[in-house]
C-alpha positions as a Python dict, from the first residue, in 0.01 Angstrom:
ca = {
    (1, 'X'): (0, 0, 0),
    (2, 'X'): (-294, 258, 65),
    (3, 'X'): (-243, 615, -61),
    (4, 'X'): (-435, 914, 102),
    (5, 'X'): (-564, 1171, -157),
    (6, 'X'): (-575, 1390, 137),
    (7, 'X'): (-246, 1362, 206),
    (8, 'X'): (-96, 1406, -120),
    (9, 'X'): (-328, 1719, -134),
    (10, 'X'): (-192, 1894, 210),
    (11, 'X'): (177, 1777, 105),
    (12, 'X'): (121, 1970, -209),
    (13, 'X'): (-44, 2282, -42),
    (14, 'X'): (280, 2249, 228),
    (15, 'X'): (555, 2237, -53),
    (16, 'X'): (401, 2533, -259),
    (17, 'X'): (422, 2762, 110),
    (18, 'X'): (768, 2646, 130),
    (19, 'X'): (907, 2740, -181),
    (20, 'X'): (703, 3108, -118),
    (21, 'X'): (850, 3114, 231),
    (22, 'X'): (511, 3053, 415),
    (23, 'X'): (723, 2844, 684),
    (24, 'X'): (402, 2872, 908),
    (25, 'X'): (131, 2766, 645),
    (26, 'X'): (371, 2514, 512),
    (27, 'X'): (368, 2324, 902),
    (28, 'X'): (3, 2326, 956),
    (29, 'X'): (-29, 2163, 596),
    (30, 'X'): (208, 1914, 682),
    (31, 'X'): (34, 1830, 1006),
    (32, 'X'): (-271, 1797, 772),
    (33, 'X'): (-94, 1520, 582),
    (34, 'X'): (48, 1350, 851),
    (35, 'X'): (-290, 1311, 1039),
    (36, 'X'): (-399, 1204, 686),
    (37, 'X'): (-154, 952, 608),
    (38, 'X'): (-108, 811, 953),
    (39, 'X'): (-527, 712, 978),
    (40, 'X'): (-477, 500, 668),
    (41, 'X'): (-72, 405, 715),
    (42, 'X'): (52, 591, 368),
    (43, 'X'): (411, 490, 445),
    (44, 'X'): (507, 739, 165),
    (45, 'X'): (300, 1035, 228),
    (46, 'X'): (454, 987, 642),
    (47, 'X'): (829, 977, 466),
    (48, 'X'): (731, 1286, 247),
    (49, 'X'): (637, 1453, 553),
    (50, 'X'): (951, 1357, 760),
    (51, 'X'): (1130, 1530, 466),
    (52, 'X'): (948, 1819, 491),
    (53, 'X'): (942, 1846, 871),
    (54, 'X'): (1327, 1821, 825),
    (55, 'X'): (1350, 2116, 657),
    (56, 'X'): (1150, 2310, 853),
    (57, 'X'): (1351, 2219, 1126),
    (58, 'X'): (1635, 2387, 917),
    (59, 'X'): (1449, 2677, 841),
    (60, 'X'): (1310, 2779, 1142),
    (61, 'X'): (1341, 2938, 1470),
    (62, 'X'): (1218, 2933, 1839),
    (63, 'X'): (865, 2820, 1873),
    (64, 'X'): (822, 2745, 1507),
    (65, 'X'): (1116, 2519, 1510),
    (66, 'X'): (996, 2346, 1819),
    (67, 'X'): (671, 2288, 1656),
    (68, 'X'): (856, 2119, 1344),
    (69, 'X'): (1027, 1898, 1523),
    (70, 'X'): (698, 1769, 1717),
    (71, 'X'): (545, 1717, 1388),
    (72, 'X'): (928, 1536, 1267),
    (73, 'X'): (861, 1301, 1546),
    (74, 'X'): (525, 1202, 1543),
    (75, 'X'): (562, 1139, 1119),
    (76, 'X'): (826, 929, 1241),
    (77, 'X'): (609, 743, 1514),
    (78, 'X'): (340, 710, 1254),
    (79, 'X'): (545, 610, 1029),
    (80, 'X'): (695, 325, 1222),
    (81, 'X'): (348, 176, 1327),
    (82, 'X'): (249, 158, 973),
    (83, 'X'): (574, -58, 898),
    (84, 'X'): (484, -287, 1147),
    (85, 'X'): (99, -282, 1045),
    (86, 'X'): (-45, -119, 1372),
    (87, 'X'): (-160, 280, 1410),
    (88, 'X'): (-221, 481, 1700),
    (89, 'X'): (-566, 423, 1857),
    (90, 'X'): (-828, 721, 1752),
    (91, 'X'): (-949, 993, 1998),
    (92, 'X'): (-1229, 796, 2050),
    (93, 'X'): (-1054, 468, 2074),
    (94, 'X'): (-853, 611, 2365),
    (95, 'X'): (-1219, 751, 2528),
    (96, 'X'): (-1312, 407, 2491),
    (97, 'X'): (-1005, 271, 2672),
    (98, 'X'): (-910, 59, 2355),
    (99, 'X'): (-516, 23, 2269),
    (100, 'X'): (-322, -34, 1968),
    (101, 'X'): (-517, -214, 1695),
    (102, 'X'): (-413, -305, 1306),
    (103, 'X'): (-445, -155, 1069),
    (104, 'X'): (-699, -146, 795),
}
């Protein structure tokens, strides 16, 4: 199973702003690591971040909330495809008109 440095880095960086309270640092790092983990299919980086995303669902409010719950559900769409050995086509992939493809 691949593991993304990256990933582990930004999940880091994310659960060090948690624990100071940084709720709004500690999303953006997460959304780091999930872009991170979900290029290379890091099934447990994407199930660290569904943790995380869960409690920042608990912790926050309004907009920030809303954005934590986006990032919940896209971990968890990432995290699916890597199960199954497919990943969301790249930016460019979709410019290209390309669909799904496997994994690497």
């Amino acid at each position: 199973m691949p593991r993304s440095p990256d990933a582990d880095r930004e999940l880091a960086d994310a659960r060090a702003a948690l624990a100071a309270g940084a709720l709004t640092h500690a999303g953006e790092s997460a959304w780091r690591a999930a872009a991170a983990a979900a290029s290379i299919g890091d099934e447990q980086a994407l199930e660290d971040v569904l943790a995380l995303a869960g409690t920042l669902v608990e912790q926050t409010t309004g907009g920030e909330r809303d954005e934590a719950e986006r990032l919940r559900l896209y971990a968890e769409a990432c995290l699916e495809d890597a199960q199954q050995g497919t990943r969301r086509p790249s930016a460019f992939e979709r410019l290209m008109g390309w669909t799904q493809r496997p994994a690497k």
